[in-house]
PyMOL CGO cylinders between C-alpha atoms (Angstrom):
from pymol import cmd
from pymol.cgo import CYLINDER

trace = [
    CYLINDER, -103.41, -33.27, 89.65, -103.50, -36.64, 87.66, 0.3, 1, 1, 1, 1, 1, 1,
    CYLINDER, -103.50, -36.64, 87.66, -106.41, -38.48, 88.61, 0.3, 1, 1, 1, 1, 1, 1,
    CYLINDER, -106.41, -38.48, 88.61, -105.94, -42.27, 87.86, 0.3, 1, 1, 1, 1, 1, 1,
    CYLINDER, -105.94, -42.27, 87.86, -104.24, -41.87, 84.26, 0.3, 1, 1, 1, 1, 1, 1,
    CYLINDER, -104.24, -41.87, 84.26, -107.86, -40.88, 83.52, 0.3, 1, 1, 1, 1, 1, 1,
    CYLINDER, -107.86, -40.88, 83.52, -108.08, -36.67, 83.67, 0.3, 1, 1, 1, 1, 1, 1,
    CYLINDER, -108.08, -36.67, 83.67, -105.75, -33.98, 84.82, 0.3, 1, 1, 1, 1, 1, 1,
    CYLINDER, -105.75, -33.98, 84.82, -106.36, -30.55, 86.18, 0.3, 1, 1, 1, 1, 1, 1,
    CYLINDER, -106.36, -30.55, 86.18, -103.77, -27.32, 86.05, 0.3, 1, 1, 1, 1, 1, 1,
    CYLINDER, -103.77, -27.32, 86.05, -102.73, -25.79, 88.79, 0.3, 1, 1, 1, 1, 1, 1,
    CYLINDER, -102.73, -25.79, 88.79, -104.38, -27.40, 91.57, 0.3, 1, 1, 1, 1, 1, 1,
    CYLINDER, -104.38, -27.40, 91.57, -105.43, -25.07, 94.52, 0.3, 1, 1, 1, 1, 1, 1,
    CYLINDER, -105.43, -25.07, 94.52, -103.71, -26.32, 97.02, 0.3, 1, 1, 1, 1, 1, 1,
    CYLINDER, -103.71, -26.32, 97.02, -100.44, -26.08, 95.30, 0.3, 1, 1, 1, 1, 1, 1,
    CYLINDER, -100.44, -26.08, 95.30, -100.18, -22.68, 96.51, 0.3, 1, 1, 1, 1, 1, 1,
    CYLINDER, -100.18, -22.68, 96.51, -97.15, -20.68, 97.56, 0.3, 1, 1, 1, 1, 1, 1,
    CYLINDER, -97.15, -20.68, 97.56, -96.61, -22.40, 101.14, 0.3, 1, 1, 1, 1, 1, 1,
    CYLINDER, -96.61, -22.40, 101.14, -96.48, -25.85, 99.56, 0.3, 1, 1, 1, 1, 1, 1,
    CYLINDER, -96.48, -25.85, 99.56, -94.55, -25.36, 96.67, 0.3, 1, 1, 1, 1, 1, 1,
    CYLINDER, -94.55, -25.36, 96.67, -91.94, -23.76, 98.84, 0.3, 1, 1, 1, 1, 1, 1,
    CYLINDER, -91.94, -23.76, 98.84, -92.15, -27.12, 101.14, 0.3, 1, 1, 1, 1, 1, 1,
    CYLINDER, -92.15, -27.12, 101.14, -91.91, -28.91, 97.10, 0.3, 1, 1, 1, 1, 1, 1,
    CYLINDER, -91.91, -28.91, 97.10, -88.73, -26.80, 96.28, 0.3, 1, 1, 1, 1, 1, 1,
    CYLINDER, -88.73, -26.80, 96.28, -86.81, -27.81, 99.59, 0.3, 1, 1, 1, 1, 1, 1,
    CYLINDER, -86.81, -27.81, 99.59, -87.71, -30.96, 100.84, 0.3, 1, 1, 1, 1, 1, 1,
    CYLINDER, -87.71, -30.96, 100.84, -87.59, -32.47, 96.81, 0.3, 1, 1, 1, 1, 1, 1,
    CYLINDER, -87.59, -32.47, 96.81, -86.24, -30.65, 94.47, 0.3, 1, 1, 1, 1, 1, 1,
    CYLINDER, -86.24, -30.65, 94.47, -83.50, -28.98, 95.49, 0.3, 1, 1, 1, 1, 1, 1,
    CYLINDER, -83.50, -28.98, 95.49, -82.19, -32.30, 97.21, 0.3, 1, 1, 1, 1, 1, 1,
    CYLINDER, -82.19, -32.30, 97.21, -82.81, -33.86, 93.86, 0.3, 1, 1, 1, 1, 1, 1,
    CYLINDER, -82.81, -33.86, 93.86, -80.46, -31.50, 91.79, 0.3, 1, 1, 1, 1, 1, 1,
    CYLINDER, -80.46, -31.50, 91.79, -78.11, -32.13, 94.86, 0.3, 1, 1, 1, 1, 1, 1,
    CYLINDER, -78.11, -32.13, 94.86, -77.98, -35.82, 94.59, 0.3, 1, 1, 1, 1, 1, 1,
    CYLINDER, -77.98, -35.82, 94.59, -77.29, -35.47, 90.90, 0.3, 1, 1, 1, 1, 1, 1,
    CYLINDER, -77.29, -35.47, 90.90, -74.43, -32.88, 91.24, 0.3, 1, 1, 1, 1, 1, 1,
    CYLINDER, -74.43, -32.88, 91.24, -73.15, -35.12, 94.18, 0.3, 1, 1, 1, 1, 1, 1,
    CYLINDER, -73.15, -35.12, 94.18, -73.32, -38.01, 91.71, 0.3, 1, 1, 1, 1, 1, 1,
    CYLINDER, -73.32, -38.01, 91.71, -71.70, -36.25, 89.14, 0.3, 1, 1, 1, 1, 1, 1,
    CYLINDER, -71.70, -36.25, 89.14, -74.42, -36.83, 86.54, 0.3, 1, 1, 1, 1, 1, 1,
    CYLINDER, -74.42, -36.83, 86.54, -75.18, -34.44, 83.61, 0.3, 1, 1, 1, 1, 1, 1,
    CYLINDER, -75.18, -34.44, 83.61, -78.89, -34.73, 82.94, 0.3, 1, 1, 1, 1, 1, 1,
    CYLINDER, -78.89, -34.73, 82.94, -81.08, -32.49, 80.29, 0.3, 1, 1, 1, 1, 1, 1,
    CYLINDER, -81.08, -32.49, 80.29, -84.47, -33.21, 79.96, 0.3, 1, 1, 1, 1, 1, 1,
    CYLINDER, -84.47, -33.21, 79.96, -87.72, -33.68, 82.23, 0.3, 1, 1, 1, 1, 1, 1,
    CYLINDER, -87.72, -33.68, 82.23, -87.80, -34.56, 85.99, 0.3, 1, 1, 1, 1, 1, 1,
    CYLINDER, -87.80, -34.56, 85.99, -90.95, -35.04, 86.52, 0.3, 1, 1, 1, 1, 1, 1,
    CYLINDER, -90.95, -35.04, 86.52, -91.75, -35.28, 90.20, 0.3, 1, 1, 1, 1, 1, 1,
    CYLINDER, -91.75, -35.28, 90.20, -95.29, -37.38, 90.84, 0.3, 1, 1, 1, 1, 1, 1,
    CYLINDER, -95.29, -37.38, 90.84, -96.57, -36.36, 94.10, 0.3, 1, 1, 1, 1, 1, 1,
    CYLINDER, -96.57, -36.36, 94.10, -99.29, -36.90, 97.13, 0.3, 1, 1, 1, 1, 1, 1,
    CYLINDER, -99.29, -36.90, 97.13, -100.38, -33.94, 98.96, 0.3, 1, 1, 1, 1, 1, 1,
    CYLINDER, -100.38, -33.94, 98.96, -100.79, -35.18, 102.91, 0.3, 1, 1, 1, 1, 1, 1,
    CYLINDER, -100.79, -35.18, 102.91, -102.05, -32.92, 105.22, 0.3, 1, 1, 1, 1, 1, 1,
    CYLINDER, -102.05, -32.92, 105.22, -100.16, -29.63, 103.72, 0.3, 1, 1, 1, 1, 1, 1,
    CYLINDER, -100.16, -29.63, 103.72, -96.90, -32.12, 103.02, 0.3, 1, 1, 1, 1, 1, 1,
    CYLINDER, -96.90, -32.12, 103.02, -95.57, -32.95, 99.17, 0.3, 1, 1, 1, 1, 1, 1,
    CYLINDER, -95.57, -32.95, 99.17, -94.21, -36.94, 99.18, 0.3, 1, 1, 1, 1, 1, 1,
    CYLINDER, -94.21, -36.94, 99.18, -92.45, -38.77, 96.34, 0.3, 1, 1, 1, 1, 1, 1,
    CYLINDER, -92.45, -38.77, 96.34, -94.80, -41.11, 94.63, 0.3, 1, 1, 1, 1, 1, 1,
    CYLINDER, -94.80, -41.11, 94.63, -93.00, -41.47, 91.30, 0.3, 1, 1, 1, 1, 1, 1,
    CYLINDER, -93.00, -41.47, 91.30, -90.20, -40.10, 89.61, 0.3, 1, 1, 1, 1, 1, 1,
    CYLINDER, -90.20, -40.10, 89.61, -90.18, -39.83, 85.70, 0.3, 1, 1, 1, 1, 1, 1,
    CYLINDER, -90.18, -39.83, 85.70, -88.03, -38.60, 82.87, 0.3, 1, 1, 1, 1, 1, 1,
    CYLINDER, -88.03, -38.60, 82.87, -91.05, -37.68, 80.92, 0.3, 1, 1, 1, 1, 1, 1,
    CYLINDER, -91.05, -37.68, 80.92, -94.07, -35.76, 80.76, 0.3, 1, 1, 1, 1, 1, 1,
    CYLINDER, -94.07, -35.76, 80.76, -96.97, -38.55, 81.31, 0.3, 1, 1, 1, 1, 1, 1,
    CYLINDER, -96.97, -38.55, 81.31, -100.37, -38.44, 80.23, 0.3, 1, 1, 1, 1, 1, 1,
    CYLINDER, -100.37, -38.44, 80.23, -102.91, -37.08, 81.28, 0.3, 1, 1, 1, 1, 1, 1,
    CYLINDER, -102.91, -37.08, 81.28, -100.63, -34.50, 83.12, 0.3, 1, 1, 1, 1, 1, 1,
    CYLINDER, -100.63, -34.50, 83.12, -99.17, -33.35, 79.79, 0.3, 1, 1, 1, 1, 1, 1,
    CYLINDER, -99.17, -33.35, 79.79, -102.13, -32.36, 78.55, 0.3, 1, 1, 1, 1, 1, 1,
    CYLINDER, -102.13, -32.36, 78.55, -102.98, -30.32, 81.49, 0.3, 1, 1, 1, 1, 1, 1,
    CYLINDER, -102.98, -30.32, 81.49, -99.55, -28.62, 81.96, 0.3, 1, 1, 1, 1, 1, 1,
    CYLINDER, -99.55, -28.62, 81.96, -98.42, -28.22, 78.25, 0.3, 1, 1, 1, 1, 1, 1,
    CYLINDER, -98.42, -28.22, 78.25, -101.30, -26.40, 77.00, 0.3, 1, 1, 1, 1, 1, 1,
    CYLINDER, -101.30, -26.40, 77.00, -100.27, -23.49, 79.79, 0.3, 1, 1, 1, 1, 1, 1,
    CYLINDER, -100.27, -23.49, 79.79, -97.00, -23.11, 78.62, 0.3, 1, 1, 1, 1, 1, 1,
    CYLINDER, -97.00, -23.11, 78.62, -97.22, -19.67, 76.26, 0.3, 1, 1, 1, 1, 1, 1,
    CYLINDER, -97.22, -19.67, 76.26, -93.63, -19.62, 75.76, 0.3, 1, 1, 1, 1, 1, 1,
    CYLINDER, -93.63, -19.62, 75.76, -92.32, -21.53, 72.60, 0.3, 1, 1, 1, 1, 1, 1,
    CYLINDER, -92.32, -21.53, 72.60, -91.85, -25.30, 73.61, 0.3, 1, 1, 1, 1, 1, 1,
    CYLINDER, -91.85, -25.30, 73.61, -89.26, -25.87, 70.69, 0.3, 1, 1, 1, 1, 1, 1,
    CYLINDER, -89.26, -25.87, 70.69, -87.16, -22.93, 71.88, 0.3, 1, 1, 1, 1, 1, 1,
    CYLINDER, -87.16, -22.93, 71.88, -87.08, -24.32, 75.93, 0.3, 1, 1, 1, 1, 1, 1,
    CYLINDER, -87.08, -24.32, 75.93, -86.51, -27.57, 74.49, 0.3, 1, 1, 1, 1, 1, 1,
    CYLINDER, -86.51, -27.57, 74.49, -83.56, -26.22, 72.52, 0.3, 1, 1, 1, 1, 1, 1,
    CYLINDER, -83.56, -26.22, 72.52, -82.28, -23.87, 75.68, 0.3, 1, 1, 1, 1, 1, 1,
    CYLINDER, -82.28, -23.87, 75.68, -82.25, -27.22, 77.89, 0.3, 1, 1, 1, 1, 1, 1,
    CYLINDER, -82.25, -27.22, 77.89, -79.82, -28.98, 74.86, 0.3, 1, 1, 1, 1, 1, 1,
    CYLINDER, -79.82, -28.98, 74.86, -77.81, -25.71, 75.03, 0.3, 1, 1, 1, 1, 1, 1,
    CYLINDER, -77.81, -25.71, 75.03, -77.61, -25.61, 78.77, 0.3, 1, 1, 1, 1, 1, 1,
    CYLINDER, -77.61, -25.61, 78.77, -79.01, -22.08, 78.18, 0.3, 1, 1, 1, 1, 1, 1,
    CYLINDER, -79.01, -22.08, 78.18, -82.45, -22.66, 80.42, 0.3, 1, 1, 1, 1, 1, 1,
    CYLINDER, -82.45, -22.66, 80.42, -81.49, -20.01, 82.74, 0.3, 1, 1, 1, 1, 1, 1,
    CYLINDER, -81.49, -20.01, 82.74, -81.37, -17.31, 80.44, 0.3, 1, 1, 1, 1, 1, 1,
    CYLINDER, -81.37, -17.31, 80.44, -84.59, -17.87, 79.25, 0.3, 1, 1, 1, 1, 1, 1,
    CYLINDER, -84.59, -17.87, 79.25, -88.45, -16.60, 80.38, 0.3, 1, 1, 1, 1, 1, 1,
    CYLINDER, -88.45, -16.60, 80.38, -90.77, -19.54, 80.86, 0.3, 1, 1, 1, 1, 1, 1,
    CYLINDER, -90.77, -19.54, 80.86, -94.49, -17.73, 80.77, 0.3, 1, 1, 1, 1, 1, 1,
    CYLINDER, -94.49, -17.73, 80.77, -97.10, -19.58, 81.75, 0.3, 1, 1, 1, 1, 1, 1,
    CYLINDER, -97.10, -19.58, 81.75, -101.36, -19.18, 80.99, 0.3, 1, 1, 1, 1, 1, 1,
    CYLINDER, -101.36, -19.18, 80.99, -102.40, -18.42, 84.65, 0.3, 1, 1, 1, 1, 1, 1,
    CYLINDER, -102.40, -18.42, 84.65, -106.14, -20.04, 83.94, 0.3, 1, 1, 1, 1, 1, 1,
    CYLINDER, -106.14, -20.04, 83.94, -107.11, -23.62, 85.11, 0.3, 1, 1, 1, 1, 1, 1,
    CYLINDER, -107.11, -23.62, 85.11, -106.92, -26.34, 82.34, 0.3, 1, 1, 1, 1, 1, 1,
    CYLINDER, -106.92, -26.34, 82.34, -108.23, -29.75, 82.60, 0.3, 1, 1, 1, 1, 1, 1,
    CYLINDER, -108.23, -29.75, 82.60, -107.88, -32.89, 81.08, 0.3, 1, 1, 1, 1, 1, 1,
    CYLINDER, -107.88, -32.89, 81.08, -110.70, -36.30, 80.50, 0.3, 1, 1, 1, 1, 1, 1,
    CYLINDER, -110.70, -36.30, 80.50, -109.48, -38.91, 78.67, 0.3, 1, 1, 1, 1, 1, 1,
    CYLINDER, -109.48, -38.91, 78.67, -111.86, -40.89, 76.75, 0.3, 1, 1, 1, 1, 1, 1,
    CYLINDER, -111.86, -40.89, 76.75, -111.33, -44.83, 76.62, 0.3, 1, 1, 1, 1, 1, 1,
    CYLINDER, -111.33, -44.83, 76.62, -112.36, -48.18, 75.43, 0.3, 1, 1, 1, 1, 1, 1,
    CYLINDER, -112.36, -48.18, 75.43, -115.10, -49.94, 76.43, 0.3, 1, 1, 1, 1, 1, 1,
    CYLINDER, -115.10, -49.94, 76.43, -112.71, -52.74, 79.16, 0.3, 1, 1, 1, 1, 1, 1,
    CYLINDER, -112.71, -52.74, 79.16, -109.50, -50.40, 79.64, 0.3, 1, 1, 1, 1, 1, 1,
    CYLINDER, -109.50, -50.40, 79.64, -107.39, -51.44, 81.38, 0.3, 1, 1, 1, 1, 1, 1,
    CYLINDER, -107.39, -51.44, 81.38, -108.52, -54.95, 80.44, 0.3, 1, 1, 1, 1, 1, 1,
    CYLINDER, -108.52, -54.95, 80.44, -109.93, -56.07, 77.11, 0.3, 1, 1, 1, 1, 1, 1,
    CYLINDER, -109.93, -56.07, 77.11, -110.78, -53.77, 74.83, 0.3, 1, 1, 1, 1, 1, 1,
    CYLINDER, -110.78, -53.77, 74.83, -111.70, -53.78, 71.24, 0.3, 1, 1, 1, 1, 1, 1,
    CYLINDER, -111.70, -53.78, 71.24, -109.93, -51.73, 68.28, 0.3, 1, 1, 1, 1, 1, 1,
    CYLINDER, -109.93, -51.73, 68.28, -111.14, -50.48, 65.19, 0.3, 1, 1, 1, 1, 1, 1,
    CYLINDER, -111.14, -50.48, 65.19, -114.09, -48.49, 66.23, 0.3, 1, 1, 1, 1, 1, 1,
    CYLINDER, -114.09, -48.49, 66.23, -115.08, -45.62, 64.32, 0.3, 1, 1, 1, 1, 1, 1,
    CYLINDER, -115.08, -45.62, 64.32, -114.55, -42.14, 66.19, 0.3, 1, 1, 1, 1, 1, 1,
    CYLINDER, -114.55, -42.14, 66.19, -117.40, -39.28, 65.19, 0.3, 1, 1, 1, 1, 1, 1,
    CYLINDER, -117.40, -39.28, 65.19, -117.32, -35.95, 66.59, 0.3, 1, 1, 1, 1, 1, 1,
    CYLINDER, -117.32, -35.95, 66.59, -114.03, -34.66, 66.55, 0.3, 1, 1, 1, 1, 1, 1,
    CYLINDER, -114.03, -34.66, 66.55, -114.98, -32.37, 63.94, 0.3, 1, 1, 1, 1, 1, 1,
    CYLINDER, -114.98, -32.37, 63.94, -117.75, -30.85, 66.06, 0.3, 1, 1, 1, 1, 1, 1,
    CYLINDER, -117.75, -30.85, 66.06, -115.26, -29.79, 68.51, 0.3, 1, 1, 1, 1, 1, 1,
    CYLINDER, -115.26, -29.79, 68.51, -115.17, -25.76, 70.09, 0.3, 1, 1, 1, 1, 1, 1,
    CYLINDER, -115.17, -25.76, 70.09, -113.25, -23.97, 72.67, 0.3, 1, 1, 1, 1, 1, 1,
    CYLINDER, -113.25, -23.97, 72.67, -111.05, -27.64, 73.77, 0.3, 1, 1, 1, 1, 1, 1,
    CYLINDER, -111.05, -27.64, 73.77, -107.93, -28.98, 72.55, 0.3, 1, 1, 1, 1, 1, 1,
    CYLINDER, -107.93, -28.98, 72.55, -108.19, -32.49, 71.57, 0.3, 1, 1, 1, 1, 1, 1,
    CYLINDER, -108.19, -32.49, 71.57, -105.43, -34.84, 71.89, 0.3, 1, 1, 1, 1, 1, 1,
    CYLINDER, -105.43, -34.84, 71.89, -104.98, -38.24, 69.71, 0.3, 1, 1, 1, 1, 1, 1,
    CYLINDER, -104.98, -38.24, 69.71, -103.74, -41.02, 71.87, 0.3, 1, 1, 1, 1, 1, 1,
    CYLINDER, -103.74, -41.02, 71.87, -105.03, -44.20, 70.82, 0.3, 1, 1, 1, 1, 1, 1,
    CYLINDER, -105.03, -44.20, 70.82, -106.65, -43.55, 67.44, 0.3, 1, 1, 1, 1, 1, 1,
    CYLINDER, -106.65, -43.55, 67.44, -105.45, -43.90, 63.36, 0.3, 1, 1, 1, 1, 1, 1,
    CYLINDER, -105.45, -43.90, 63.36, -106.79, -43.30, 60.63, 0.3, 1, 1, 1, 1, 1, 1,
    CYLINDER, -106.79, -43.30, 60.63, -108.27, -46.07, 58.12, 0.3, 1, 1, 1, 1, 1, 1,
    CYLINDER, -108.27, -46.07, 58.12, -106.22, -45.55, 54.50, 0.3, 1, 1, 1, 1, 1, 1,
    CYLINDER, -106.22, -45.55, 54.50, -109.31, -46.45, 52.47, 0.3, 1, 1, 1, 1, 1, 1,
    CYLINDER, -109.31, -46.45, 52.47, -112.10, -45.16, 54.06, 0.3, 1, 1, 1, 1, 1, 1,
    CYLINDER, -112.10, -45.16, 54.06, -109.88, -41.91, 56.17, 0.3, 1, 1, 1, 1, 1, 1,
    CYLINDER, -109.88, -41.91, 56.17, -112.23, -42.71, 59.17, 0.3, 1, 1, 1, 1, 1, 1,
    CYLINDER, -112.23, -42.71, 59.17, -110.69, -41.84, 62.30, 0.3, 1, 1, 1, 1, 1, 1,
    CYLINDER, -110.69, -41.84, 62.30, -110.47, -45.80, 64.13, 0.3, 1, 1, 1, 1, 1, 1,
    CYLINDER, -110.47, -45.80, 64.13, -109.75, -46.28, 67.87, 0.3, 1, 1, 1, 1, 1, 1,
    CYLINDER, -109.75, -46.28, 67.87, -106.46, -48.48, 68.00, 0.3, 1, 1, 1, 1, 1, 1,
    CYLINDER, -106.46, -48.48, 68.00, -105.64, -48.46, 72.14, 0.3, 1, 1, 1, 1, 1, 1,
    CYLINDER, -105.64, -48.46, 72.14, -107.64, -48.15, 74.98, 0.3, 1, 1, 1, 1, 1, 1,
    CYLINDER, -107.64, -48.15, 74.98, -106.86, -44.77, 76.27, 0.3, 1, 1, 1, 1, 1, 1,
    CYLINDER, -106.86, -44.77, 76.27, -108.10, -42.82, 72.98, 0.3, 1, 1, 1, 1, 1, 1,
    CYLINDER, -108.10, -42.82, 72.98, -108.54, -39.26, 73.05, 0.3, 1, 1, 1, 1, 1, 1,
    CYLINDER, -108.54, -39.26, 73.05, -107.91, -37.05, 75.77, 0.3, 1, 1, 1, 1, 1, 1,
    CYLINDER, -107.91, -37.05, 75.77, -110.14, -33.29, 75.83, 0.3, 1, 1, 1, 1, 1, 1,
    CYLINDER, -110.14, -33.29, 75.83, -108.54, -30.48, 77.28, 0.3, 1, 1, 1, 1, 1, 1,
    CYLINDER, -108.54, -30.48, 77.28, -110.12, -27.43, 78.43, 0.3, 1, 1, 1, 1, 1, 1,
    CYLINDER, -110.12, -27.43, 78.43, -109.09, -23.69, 79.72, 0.3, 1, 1, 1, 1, 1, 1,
    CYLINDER, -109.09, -23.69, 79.72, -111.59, -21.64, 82.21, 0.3, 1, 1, 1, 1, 1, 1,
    CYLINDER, -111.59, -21.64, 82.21, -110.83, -19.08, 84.85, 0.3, 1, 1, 1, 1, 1, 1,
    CYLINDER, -110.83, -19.08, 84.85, -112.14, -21.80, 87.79, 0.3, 1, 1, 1, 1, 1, 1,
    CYLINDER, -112.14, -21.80, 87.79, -111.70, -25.64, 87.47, 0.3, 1, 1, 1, 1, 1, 1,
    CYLINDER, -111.70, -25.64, 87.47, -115.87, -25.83, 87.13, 0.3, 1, 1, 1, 1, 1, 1,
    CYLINDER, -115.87, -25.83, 87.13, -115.70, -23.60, 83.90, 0.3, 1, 1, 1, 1, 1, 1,
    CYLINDER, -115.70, -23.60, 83.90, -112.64, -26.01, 82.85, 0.3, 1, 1, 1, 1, 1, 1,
    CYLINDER, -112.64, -26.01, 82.85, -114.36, -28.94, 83.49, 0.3, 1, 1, 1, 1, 1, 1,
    CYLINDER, -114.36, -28.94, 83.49, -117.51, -28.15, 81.78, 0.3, 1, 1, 1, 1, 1, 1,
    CYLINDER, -117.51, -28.15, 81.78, -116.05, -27.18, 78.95, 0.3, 1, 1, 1, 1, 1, 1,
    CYLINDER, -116.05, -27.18, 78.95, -114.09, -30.28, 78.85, 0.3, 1, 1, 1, 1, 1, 1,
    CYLINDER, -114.09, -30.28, 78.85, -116.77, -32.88, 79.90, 0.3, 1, 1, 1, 1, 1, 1,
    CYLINDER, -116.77, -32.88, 79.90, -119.43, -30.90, 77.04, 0.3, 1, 1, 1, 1, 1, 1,
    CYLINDER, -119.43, -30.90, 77.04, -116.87, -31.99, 74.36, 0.3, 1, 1, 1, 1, 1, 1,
    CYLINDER, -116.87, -31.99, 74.36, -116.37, -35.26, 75.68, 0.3, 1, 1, 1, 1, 1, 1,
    CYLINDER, -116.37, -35.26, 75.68, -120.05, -36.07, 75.26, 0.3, 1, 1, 1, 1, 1, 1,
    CYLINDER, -120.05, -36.07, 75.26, -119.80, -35.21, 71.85, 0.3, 1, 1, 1, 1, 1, 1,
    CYLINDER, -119.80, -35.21, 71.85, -117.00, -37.32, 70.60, 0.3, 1, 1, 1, 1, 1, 1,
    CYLINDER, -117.00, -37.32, 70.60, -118.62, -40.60, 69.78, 0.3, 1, 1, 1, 1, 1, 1,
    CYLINDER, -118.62, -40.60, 69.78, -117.55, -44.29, 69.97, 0.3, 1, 1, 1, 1, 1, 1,
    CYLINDER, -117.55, -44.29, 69.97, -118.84, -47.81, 70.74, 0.3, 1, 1, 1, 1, 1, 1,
    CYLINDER, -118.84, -47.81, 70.74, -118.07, -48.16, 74.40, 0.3, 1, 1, 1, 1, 1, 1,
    CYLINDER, -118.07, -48.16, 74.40, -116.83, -45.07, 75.15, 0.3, 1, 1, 1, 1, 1, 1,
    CYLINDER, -116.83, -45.07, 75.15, -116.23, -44.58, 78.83, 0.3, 1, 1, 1, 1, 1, 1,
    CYLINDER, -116.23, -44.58, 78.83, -114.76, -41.32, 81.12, 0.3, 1, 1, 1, 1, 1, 1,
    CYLINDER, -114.76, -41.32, 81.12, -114.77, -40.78, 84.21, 0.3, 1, 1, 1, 1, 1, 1,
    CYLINDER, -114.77, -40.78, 84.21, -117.34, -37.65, 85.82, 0.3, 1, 1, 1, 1, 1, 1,
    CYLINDER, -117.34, -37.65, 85.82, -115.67, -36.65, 88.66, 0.3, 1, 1, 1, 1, 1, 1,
    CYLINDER, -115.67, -36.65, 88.66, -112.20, -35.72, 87.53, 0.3, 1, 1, 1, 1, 1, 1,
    CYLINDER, -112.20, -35.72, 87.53, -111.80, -32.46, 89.73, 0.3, 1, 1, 1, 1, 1, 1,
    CYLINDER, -111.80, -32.46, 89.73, -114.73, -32.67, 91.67, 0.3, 1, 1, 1, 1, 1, 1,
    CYLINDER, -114.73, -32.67, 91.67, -112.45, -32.81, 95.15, 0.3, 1, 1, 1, 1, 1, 1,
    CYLINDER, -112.45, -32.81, 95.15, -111.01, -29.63, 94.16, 0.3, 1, 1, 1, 1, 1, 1,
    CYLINDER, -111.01, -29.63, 94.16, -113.84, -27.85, 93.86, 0.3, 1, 1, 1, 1, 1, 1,
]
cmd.load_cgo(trace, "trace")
């Protein structure tokens, strides 16, 4: 579940068997039909963004990518090797290969600037990182200052934490204690990133 572009959480619990066979059917499979019927050859991502209404998967979005913050929700639960799937979809070989997944909950907080989406400034020092355990941190909008090798904010969606637990509470707090300790002027993340789920 993406909330906003501002946190993520892996798999969501209402994505269970009954609705992704409603996913498969009324979306997917009449996806890979239009393209066959259209005759076109795609490899890659088809990322489906969708709305969950009352027990009922709808279109929102289609993408060619993996976004953020979904990616770093979903990636992180692939175990198989990324580079090898990546290489099986070139090779039209995707079939013959065993896509494992990490069956715990992972979620996602991005941190920001101080005025994202609006005005934000750049160039703030980042402290923290290094303090980091048991989360994945993911560089977004940062870089790294030649001279002085201080990490420096340089967007407005800056670092995103990611998180595994066996529930989306033990996720989240794992994910939300990191965030607190990554430091910048005008940091801002949202709190309730999950919270529905729960």
């Amino acid at each position: 579940m993406n909330t906003g572009g501002m946190g993520s959480v892996s798999p969501v619990p209402f994505a269970d068997d009954s609705f992704m066979k409603k996913v498969e059917s009324r979306i997917i499979k009449p996806t890979i039909e239009g393209l066959i019927a259209e005759n076109l050859t795609y490899k890659g991502f088809i990322f489906f963004g969708l709305m969950n209404v009352s027990g009922d998967p709808f279109v929102i979005e289609y993408n060619v990518r993996m976004g953020d913050p979904e990616a770093e929700a979903v990636i992180p639960r692939i175990k198989s090797d990324l580079l090898e799937l990546f290489v099986a979809v070139g090779n039209s070989t995707l079939k013959d290969v065993a896509i494992e997944t990490d069956k715990r909950t992972c979620t996602s907080v991005f941190l920001v600037s101080g005025g994202y989406p609006g005005n934000y400034k750049k160039g703030i020092e980042i402290t923290g990182i290094d303090k980091i355990q048991n989360s994945l941190i993911f560089h977004a909008g940062t870089g790294k200052d030649d001279k002085s090798q201080r990490i420096l904010t340089t967007g407005g969606r800056v670092i995103a934490v990611s998180s595994f637990g066996n529930t989306i509470s033990e996720a989240l707090d794992k994910s939300y204690r990191n965030a607190g300790i990554i430091q910048f002027e005008g940091k801002f993340f949202r709190r309730d990133i999950g919270r529905d789920l729960i």
